[in-house]
N, C-alpha and C positions, 0 to 999 in steps of 0.2 A: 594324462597319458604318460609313462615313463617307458623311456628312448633305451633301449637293449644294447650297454658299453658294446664296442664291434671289438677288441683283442688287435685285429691286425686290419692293416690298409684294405679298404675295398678292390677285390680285384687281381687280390696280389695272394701268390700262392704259400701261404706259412711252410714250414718244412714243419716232418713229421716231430719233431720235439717239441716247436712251437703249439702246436696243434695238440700233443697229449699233455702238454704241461698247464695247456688254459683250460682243460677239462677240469668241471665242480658238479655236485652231486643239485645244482639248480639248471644244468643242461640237457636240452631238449637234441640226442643222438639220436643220429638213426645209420645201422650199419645195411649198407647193401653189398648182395654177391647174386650170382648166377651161375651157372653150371651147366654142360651136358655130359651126358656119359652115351657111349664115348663122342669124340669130337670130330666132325659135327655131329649131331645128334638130334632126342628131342630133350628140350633142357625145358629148366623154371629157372626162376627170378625169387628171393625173398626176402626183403627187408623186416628186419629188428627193431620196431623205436625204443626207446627208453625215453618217459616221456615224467618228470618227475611228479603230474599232475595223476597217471595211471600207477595203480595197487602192483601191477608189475608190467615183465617186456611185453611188448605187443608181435605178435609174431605171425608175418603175413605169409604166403605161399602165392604165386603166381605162376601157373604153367605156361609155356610159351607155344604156342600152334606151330606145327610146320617142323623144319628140319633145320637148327640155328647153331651157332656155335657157340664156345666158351667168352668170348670177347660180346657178340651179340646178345647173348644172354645178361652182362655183364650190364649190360647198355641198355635194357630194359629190365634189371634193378634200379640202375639211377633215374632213368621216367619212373619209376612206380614211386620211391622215392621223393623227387620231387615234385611229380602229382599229390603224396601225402601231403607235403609241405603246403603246396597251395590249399590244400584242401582244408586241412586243420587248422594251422598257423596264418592263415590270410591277415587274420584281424588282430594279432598279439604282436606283445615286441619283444615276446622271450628270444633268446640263440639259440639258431638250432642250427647243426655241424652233423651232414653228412660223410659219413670215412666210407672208403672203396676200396679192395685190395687190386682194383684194374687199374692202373697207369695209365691205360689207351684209354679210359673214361676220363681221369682227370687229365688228359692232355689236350683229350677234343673240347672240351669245357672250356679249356683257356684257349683254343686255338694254337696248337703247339706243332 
């Protein structure tokens, strides 16, 4: 079984240079965003993997029930996201590096 190098300390948040500079074409990405129009609204969710094992991106769609907003939306791309993660990569030790353009998602993550 081979142990998947980690780039940076567990736990510890790279800044975005660190993070686009350790990207290689053997990394398992997945970009998530959300949306509504207008805000609030009804919005979706949609993560991108790039997964170097599939023929190309994988490109999800999730609508979201109810009346949510651009932040909330936002916040159930990174669940669909990391529901992939478990879902698929439970049992691998490739890296995979999800990117968010929400700052409020990477802050509740760390507890910020």
């Amino acid at each position: 079984m081979q142990i998947a190098m980690i780039p940076f300390a567990i736990f510890n948040e790279p800044t975005s240079d660190e993070t686009l500079l350790s990207l290689d074409f053997d990394c398992n990405v997945i970009f998530c965003d959300g949306s509504t129009f207008p805000n609030p609204a009804i919005g979706g969710a949609g993560p991108v993997i790039h997964d170097p094992c599939l023929p190309q991106l994988l490109e999800l769609e999730y609508p979201i029930n109810g009346i949510t907003t651009n932040i909330g939306s936002d916040i159930e791309a990174m669940r669909f996201a990391l529901e992939y993660v478990i879902n698929h990569y439970k049992s691998h030790c490739e890296r995979v590096i999800i990117l968010t353009d929400c700052k409020f998602v990477v802050n509740s993550i760390f507890n910020k």
